[in-house]
ROKEKOL-922024 format. One line per 2 residues: number of its first residue (from 1); for each residue x, y, z of N, C-alpha, C. Coordinates in Angstrom, 3 decimals, always signed. Atoms other than C-alpha are relative to their C-alpha. Layout:
# residues N
NUM	X,Y,Z,X,Y,Z,X,Y,Z ~ ... .
# end
This chain:
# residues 57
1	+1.071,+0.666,+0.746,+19.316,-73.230,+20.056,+0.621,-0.811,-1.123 ~ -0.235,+0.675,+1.206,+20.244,-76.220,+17.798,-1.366,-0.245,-0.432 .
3	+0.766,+0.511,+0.715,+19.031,-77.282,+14.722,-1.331,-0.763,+0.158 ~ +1.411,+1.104,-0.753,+16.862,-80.095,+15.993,-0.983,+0.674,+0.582 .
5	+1.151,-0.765,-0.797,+14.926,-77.534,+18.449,-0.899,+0.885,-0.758 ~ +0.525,-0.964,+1.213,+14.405,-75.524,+15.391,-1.475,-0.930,-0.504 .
7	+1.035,+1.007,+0.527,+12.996,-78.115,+13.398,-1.450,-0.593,+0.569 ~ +1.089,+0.390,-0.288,+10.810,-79.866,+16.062,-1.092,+0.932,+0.589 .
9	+0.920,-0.888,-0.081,+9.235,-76.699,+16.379,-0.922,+0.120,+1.785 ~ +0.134,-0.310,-0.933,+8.520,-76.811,+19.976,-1.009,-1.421,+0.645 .
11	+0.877,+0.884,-0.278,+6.827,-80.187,+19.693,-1.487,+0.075,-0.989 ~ +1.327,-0.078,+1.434,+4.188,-78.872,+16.791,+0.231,-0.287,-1.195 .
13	-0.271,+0.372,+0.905,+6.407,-80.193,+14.313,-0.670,-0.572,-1.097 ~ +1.182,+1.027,+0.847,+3.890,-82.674,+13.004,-1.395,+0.895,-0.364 .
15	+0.931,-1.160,+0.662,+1.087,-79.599,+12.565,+0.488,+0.965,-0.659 ~ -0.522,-1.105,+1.179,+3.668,-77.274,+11.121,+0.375,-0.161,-0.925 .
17	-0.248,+0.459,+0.884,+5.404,-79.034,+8.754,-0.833,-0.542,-1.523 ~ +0.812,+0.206,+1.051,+2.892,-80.315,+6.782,-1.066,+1.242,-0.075 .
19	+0.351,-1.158,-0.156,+1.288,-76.891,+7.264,+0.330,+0.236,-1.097 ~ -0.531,-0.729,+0.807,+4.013,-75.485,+5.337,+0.248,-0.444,-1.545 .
21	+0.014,+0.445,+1.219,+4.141,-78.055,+2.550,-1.461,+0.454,-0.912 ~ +1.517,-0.675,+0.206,+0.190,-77.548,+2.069,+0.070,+0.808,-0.741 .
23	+0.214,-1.030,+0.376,+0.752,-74.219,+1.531,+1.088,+0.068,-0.852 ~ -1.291,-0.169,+0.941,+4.336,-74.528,-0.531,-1.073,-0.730,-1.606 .
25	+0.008,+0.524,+1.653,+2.111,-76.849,-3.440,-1.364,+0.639,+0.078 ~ +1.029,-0.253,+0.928,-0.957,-74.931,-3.177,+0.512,+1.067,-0.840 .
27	-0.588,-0.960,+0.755,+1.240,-71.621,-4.131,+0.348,-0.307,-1.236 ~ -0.261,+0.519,+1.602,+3.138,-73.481,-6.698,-1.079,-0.633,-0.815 .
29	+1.144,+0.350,+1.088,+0.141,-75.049,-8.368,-0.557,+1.581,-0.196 ~ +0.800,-1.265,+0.582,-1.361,-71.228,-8.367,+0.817,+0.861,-0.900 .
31	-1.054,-0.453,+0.840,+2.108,-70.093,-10.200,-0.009,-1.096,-1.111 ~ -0.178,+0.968,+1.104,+1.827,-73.440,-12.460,-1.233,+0.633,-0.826 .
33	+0.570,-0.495,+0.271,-1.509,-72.467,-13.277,-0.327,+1.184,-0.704 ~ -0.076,-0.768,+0.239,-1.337,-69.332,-13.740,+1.009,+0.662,-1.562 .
35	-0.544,+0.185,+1.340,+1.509,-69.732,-16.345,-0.622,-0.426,-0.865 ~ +1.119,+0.657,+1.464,-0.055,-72.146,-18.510,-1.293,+1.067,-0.088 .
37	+1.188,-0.910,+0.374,-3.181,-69.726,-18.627,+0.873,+0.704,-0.998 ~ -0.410,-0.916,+0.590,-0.798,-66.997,-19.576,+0.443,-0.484,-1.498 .
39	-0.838,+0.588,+0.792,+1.088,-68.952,-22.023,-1.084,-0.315,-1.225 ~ +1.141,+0.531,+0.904,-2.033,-70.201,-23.698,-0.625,+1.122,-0.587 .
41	+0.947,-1.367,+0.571,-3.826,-66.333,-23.872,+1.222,+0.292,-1.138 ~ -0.995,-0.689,+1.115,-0.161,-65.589,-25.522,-0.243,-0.753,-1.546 .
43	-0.174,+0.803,+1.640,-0.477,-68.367,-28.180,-1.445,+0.916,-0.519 ~ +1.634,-0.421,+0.154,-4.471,-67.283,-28.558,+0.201,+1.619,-1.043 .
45	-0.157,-1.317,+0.537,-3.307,-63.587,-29.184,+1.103,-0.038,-1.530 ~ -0.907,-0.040,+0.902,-0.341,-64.299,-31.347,-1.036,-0.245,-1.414 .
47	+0.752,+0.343,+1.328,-3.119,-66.128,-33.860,-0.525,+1.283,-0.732 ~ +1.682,-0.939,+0.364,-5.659,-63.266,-33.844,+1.177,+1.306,-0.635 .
49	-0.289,-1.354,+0.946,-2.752,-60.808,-34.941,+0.628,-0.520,-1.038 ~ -0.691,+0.515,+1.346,-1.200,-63.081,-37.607,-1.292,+0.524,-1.073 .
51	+1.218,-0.479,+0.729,-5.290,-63.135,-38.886,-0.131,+1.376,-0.326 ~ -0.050,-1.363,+0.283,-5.195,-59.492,-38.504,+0.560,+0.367,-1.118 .
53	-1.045,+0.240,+1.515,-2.240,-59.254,-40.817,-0.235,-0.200,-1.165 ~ +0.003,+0.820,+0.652,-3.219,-61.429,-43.045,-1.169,+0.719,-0.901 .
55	+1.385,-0.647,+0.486,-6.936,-59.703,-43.548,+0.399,+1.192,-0.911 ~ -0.688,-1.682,+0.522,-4.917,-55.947,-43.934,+0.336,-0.271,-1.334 .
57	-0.462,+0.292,+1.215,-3.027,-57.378,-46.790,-1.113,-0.157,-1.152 .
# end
């Protein structure tokens, strides 16, 4: 089995390939996503315990 036979996938090349991209940027957009959320609750939280702090004093 070479490369090439690999690749053209048995002749479904053109339905798998872009299959697999599809699904490669919806994942990464749900990991991009998902960061920035996180990243944003972190800033969000960091405020609310500086305020905390700040009140105690």
């Amino acid at each position: 089995m070479s490369i090439m036979t690999y690749l053209e996938m048995g002749g479904y090349a053109a339905y798998v390939w872009p299959a697999y991209g599809i699904s490669l940027l919806g994942i990464g957009g749900m990991v991009f996503w998902t960061l920035h959320g996180f990243r944003q609750v972190s800033r969000k939280l960091a405020l609310l315990e500086e305020e905390m702090k700040e009140d105690e004093s």
